[in-house]
C-alpha positions in Angstrom: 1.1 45.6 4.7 3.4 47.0 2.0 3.8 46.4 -1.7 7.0 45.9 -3.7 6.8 47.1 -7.2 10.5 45.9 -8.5 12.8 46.9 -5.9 10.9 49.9 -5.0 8.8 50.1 -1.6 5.5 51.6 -1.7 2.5 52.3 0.5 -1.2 52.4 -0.6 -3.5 55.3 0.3 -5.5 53.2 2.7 -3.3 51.7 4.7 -3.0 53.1 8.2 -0.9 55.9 10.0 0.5 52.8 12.2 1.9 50.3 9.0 3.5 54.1 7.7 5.2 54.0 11.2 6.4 50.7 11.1 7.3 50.8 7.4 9.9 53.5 7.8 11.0 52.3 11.1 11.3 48.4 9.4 13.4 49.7 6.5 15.3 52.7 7.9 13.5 55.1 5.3 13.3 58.8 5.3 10.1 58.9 3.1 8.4 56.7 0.8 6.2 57.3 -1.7 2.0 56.9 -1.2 0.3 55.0 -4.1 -3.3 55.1 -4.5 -5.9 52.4 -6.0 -5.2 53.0 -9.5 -1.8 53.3 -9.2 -0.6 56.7 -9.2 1.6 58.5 -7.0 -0.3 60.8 -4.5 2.5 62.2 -2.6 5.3 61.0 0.2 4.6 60.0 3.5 8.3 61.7 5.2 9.2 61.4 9.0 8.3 64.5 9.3 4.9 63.7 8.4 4.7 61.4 10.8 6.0 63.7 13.4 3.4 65.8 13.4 0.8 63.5 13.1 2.4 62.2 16.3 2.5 65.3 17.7 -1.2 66.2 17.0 -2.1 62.5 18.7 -3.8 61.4 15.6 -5.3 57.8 15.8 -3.0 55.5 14.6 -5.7 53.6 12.7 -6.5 56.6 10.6 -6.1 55.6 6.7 -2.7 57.2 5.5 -4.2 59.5 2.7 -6.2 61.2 5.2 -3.0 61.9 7.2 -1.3 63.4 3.8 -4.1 65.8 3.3 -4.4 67.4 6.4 -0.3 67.4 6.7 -0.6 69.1 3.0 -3.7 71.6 3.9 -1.7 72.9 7.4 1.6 72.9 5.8 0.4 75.4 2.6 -1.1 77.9 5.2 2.2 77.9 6.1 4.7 81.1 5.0 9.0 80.8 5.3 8.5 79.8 8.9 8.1 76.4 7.7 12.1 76.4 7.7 12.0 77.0 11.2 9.5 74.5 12.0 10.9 72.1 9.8 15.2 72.7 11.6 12.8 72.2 14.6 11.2 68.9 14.3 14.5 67.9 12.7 16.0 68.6 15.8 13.2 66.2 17.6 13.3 63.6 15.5 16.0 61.0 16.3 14.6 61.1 19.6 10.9 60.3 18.5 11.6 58.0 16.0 13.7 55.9 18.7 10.5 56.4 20.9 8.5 54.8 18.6 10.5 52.1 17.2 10.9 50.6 21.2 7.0 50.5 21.3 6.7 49.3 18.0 9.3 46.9 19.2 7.5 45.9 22.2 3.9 45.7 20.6 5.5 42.8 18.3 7.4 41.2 21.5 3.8 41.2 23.3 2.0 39.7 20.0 4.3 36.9 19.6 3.8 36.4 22.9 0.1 36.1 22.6 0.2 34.3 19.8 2.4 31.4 21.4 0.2 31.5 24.6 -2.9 31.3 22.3 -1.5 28.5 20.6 0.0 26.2 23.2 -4.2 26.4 24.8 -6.2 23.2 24.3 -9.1 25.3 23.9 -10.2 26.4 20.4 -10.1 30.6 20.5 -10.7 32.8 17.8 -11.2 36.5 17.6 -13.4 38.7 15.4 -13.3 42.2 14.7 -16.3 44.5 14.1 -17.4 43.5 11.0 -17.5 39.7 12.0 -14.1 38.7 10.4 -11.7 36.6 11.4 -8.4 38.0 12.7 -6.9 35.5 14.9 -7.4 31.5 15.3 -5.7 29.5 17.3 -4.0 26.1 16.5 -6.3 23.6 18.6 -9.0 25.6 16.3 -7.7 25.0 13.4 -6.9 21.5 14.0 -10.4 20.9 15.3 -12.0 22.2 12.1 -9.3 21.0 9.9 -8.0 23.7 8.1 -5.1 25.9 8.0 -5.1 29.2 9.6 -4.4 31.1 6.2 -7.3 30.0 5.0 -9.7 31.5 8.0 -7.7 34.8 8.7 -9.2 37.0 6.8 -12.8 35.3 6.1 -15.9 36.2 7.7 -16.8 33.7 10.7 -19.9 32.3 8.9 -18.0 31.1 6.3 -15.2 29.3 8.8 -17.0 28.0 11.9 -20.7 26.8 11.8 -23.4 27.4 13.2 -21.6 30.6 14.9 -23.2 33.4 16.6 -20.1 35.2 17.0 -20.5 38.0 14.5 -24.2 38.5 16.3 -22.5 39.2 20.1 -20.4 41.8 17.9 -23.5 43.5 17.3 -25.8 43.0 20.3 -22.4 43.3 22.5 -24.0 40.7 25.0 -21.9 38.0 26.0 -23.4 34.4 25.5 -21.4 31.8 28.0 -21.7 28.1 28.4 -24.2 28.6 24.9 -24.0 24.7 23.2 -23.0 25.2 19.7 -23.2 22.2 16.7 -20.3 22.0 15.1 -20.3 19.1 12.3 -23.2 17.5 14.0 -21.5 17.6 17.3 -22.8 19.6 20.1 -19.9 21.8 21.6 -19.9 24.2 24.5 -18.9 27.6 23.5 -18.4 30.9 25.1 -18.8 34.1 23.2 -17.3 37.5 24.5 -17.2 41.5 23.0 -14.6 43.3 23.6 -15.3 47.0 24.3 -13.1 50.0 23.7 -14.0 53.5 24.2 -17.8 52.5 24.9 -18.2 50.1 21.8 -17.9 46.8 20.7 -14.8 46.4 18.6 -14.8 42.6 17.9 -15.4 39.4 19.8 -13.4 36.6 21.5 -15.2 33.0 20.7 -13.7 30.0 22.8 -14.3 26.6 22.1 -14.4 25.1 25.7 -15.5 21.6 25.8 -15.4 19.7 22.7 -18.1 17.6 23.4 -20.5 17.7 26.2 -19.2 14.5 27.7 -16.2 16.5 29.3 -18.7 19.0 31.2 -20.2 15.7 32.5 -16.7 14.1 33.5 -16.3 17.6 35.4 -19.4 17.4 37.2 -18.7 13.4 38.2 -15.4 14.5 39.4 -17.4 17.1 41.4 -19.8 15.1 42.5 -16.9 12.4 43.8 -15.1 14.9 45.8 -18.2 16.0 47.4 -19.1 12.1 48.5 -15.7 11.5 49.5 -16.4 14.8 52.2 -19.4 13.4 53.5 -18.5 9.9 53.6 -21.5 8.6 52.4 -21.0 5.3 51.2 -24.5 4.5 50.0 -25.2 7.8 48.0 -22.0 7.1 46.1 -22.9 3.2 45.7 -26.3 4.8 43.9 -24.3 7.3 42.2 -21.8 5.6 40.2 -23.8 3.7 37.5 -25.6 7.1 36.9 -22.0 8.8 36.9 -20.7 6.2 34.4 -23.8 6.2 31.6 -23.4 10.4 31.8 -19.3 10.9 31.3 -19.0 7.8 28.8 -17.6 9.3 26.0 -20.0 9.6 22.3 -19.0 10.1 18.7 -15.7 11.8 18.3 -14.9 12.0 22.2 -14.0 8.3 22.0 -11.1 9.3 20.1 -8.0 10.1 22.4 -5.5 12.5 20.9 -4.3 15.9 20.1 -1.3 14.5 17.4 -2.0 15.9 14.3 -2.3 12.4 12.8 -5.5 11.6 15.2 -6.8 15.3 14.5 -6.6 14.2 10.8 -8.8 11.3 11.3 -11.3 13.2 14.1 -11.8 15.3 10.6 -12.3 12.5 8.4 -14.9 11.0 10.6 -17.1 14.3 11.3 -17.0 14.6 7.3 -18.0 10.4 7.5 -20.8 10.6 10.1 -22.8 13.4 8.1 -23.5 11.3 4.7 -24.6 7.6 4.3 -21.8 6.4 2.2 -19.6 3.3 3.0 -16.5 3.5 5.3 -13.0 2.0 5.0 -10.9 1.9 7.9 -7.5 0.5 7.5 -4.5 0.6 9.6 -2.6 -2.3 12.0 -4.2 -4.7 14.2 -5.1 -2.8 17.7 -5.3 0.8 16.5 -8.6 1.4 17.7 -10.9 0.6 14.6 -14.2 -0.6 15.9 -14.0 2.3 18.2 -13.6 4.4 14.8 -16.6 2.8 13.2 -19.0 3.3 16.8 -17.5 7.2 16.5 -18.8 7.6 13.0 -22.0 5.5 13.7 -23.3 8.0 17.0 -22.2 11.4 14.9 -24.0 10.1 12.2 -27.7 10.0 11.4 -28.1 6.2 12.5 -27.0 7.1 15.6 -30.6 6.0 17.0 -29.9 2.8 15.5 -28.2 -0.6 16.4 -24.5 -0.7 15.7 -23.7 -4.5 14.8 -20.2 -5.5 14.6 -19.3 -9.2 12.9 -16.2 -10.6 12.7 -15.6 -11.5 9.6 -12.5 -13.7 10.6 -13.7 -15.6 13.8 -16.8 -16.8 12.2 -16.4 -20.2 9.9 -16.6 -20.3 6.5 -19.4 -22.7 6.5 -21.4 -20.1 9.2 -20.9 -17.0 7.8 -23.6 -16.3 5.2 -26.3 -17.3 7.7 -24.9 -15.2 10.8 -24.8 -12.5 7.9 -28.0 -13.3 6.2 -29.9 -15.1 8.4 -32.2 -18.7 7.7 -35.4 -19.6 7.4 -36.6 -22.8 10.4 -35.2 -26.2 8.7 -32.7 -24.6 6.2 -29.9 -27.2 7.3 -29.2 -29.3 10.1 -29.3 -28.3 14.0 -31.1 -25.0 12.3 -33.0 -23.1 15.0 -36.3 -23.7 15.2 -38.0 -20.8 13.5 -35.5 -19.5 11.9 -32.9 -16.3 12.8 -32.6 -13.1 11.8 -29.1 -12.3 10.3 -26.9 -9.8 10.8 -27.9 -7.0 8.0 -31.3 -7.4 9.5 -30.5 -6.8 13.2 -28.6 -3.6 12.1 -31.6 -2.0 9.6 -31.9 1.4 10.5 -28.4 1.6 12.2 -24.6 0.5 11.1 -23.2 -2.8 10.4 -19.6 -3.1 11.2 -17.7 -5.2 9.0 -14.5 -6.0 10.4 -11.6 -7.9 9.2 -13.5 -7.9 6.0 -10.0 -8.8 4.1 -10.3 -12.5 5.5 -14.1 -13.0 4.0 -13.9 -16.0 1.7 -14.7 -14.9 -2.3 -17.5 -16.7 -2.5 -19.2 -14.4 0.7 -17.4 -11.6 -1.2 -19.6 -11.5 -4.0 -23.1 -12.1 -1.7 -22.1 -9.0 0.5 -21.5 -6.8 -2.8 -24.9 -7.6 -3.9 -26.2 -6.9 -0.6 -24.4 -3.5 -1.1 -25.8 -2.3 -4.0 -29.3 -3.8 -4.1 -29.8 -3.0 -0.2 -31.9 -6.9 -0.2 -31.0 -9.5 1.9 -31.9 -13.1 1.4 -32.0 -16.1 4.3 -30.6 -18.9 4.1 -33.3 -21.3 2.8 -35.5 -18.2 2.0 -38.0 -17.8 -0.9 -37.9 -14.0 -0.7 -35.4 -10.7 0.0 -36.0 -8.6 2.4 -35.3 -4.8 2.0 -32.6 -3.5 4.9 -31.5 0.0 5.3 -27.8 -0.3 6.6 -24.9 1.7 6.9 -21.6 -0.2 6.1 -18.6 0.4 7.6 -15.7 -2.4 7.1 -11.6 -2.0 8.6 -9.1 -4.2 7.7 -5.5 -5.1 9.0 -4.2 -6.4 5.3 -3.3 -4.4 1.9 -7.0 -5.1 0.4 -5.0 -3.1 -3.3 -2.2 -6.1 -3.1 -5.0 -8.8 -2.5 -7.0 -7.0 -5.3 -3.8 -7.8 -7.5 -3.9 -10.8 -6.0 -6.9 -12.4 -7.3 -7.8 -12.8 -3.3 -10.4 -10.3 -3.2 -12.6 -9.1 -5.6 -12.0 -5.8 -7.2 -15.7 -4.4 -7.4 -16.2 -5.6 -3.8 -13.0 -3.2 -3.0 -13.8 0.4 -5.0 -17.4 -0.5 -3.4 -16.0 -0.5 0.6 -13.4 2.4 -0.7 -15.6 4.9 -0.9 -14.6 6.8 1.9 -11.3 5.9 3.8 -9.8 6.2 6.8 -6.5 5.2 8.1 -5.3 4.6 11.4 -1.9 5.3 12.2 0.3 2.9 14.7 0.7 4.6 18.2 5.1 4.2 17.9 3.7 7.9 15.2 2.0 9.2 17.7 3.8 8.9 20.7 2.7 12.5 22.0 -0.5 10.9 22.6 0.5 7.8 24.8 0.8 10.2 28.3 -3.4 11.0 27.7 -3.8 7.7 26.3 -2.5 6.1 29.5 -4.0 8.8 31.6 -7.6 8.0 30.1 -7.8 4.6 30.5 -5.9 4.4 34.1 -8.9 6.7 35.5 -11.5 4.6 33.4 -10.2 1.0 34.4 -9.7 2.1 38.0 -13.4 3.6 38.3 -14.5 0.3 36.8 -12.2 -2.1 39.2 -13.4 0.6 42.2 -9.8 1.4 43.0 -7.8 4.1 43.5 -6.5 6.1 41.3 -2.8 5.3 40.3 -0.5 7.7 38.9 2.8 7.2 36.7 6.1 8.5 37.8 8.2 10.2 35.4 10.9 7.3 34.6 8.2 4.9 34.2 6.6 7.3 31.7 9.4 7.3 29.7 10.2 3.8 29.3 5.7 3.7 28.6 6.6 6.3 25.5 9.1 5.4 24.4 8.5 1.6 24.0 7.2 0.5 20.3 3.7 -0.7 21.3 3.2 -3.2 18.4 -0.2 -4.2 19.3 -0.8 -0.6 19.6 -3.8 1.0 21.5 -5.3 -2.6 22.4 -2.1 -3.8 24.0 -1.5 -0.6 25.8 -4.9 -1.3 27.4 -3.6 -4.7 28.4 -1.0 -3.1 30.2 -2.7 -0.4 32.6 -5.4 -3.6 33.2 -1.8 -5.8 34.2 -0.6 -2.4 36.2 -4.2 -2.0 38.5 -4.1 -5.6 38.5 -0.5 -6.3 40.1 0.5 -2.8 41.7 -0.2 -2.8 44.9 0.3 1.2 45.9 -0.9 4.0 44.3 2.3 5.1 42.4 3.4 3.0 39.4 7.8 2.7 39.4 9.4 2.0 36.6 10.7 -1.5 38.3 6.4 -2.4 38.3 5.9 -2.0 34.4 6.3 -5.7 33.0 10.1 -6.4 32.0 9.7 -6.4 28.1 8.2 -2.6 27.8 12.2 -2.6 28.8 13.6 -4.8 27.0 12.7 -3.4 23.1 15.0 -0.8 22.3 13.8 1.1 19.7 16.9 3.4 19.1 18.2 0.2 17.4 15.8 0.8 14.3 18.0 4.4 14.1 21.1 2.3 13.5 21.3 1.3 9.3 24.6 0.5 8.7 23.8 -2.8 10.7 20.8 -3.5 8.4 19.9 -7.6 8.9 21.5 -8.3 12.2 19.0 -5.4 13.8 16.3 -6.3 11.6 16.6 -10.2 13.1 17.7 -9.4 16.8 14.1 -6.8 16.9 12.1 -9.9 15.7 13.2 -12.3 18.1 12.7 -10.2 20.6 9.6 -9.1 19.4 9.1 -13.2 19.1 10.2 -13.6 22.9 7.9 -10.6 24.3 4.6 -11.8 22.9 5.3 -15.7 23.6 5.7 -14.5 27.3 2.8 -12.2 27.0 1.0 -15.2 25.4 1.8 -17.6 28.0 1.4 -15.1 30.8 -2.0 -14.5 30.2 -2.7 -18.6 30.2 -1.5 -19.0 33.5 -3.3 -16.0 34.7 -6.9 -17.2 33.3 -6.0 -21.2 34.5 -5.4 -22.3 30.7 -9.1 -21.0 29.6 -8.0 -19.8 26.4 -10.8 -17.6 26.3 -10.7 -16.1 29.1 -6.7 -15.6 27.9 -7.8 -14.4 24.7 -9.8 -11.8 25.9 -7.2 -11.2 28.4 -4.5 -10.3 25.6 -7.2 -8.1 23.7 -7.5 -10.9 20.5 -9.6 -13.4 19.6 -9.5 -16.7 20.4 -9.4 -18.2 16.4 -6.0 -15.5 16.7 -5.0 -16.9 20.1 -5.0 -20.2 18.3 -3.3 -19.4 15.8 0.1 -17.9 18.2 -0.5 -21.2 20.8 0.1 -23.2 17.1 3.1 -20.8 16.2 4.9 -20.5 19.7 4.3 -24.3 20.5 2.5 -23.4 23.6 
């Protein structure tokens, strides 16, 4: 609002009666000199000046220059009286100024206020003055379009938000509510309101309500569920649930649970993804929610009409893989099915091939699936000719592909070819702000699908749920409300129901470094313990089908073999 030049304080010509008043007021100044665009001095704004514009009720918005040279034009048809007037408002002023600096006072008390409450909303609000410019955005905005809130203040709104018609109910003053609005390819319900002041429209408020249609149908299922449970009509709600189920399941970036700042990162990184064609690396540890990355960027995208095949690259055998990739031709090898089979690249033309574990694919596959990259061709097994496939891939790993690059254990052109665009997937023990709506989500989801009730969380057993370490992350906190509808019996989970090992880790003693190895080793045995009782848990629950057990524990079953070989089970 002010310039320094040096140590001297100056104000420009067009800045308003109001930043004059809070100038003096901020600094204790009797007058300070008024500087206008090319830098000369065009006079002082003095408290007196400000006095009698005060006294004359001028608008405080008025542009200071303006003030000067009616102050200047009144005060030279002044004669000696002037003395008078001027031992007069003298006399007034300690008590106006202290007038004005309580309201001046209060004004900022009520906009930090605002600002905090505005802030601390899930909904994405931003308000526009009457040009169309962006004077306020709120965080849950900003994070939604990811960007900083410097760099919208300031900017016109088509050049922040798109698709906006925000700057047009500025100028028609008609507000537009429940309007659907496409916002990187996503279709969001919005609300757009004028504000009016003296019989005009001054600016406009625009509110991001529901990002994502999917939540308006959640609220109307819940709706529809209270109404049912009124009636008591057990065959309409029998009818309705399937119905209820296909039109609240989450699409595209709604399958993404999460307001950390982490997961807003990576809701940014796939809108970006899902609008160009180019290959997609998603890293981060095993259970962080990958796949459901990949199917996020594959319905945003424009494939989104298309299949979405996901493969396995580290369940499938060695000696299996380029035909469940490829395909064959009838009598390539052996117990080949008759007339062939379509691989994998050719079931997903037109859509999105997820590649996943792509970090265990044998070298020799390494270099097929590179040439299937960049010559978009596919070849059966036992084929004479290729076959053209238009596929988007998408691959995630667990392992540190740049190490295995070094390596010699996977190839380096394969690598800067996948790496094109990269996301990664941080652990849930960084986003523990997250694991209350994480556990919230899937409770209501799991006990809709099991036809149970609802089951809620009391505080202490929330705390123990946040503050444990989740190593298998998002997966094996799934496991764990499927174990809590599973053995709870009421409808109010204690902390003495939650299995005994969310408990048992401690993680405060990763906060201790002075005792360095000894912590180190005591985590990893009981890390050791926990998942060899998880392990044999979930045998005994599925009658030693290791299947059904692998499925159980969220893994798969060339993994659960792997642990039954290293615990000795």
């Amino acid at each position: 609002m002010t310039v320094g030049q040096g140590t001297t304080i100056v104000l420009y010509s067009h800045q308003t009666l109001r930043e004059a008043m809070e100038l003096l007021l901020a600094h204790t100044m009797d007058a300070v000199d008024i500087i206008d665009e090319h830098g000369r001095t065009i006079g002082r704004c003095t408290q007196r000046m400000l006095l009698w514009a005060a006294a004359r009720e001028m608008d405080r918005t008025t542009p200071i220059r303006n003030v000067l040279a009616a102050f200047s034009s009144e005060a030279g048809r002044e004669d000696s009286g002037a003395e008078t007037m001027c031992m007069e408002v003298d006399s007034a002023a300690a008590a106006e100024l202290e007038r004005l600096r309580h309201e001046l006072e209060e004004a900022h008390r009520l906009a930090e206020t605002m600002k905090t409450v505005l802030d601390a909303a899930y909904e994405g609000v931003v308000v526009v003055d009457g040009n169309g410019v962006i004077r306020e955005i709120n965080r849950a905005y900003c994070q939604f379009l990811g960007i900083r809130r410097e760099e919208a203040v300031g900017k016109h709104v088509t050049d922040v938000i798109e698709n906006t018609r925000l700057h047009i109910c500025v100028q028609s003053g008609i507000p537009e509510r429940g309007y659907i609005q496409k916002i990187y390819g996503q279709p969001m319900v919005v609300h757009r309101i004028p504000i009016w002041r003296d019989g005009k429209v001054i600016g406009a408020i625009g509110m991001l309500i529901f990002q994502g249609v999917s939540e308006v149908y959640e609220i109307f299922r819940r709706l529809q569920e209270l109404s049912r449970e009124a009636s008591r009509k057990e065959k309409q709600e029998t009818e309705a649930k399937p119905q209820e189920t296909a039109a609240s399941a989450p699409k595209g970036i709604e399958r993404i649970i999460g307001r950390h700042p982490a997961i807003a990162a990576v809701k940014q990184m796939i809108r970006r993804a899902a609008r160009v064609p180019s290959t997609v690396l998603i890293t981060g540890e095993s259970g962080t929610g990958k796949e459901v990355v990949a199917r996020a960027i594959h319905e945003a995208g424009p494939h989104a009409d298309g299949p979405f095949v996901s493969v396995n690259c580290a369940a499938i055998p060695e000696s299996l893989l380029e035909a469940e990739l490829f395909g064959y031709e009838d009598g390539a090898f052996t117990g080949a099915k008759k007339g062939g089979k379509p691989g994998k690249f050719q079931l997903a033309h037109r859509g999105t091939l997820f590649l996943d574990e792509i970090g265990d694919m044998p070298l020799a596959m390494q270099a097929k699936i590179l040439r299937a990259l960049e010559e978009k061709k596919v070849e059966k097994v036992g084929g004479l000719y290729e076959t053209e496939v238009d596929v988007r891939i998408i691959a995630a790993t667990n392992k540190p592909l740049e190490e295995m690059v070094r390596n010699g254990t996977f190839r380096e052109d394969l690598f800067y070819r996948l790496n094109i665009i990269r996301i990664h997937l941080p652990p849930l023990r960084e986003r523990k702000t997250d694991i209350p709506a994480l556990l919230a989500y899937h409770m209501e989801r799991m006990c809709r699908q099991f036809g149970v009730a609802l089951k809620s969380f009391t505080k202490e057993a929330m705390e123990v749920l946040v503050h444990y370490s989740w190593p298998g992350n998002v997966r094996e906190l799934v496991n764990v409300v499927e174990w809590l509808i599973s053995m709870v019996e009421g409808d109010v989970i204690e902390r003495e129901h939650l299995p005994a090992y969310l408990s048992t880790v401690q993680p405060a003693v990763s906060a201790l470094p002075d005792q360095g190895v000894r912590i180190a080793d005591l985590w990893k045995e009981m890390v050791y313990q926990s998942e060899r009782e998880r392990i044999a848990a979930a045998l005994v629950a599925a009658g030693g089908n290791k299947t059904e057990a692998a499925r159980r524990l969220g893994i798969h079953r060339s993994t659960l073999y792997e642990k039954l070989k290293k615990y000795g089970l």
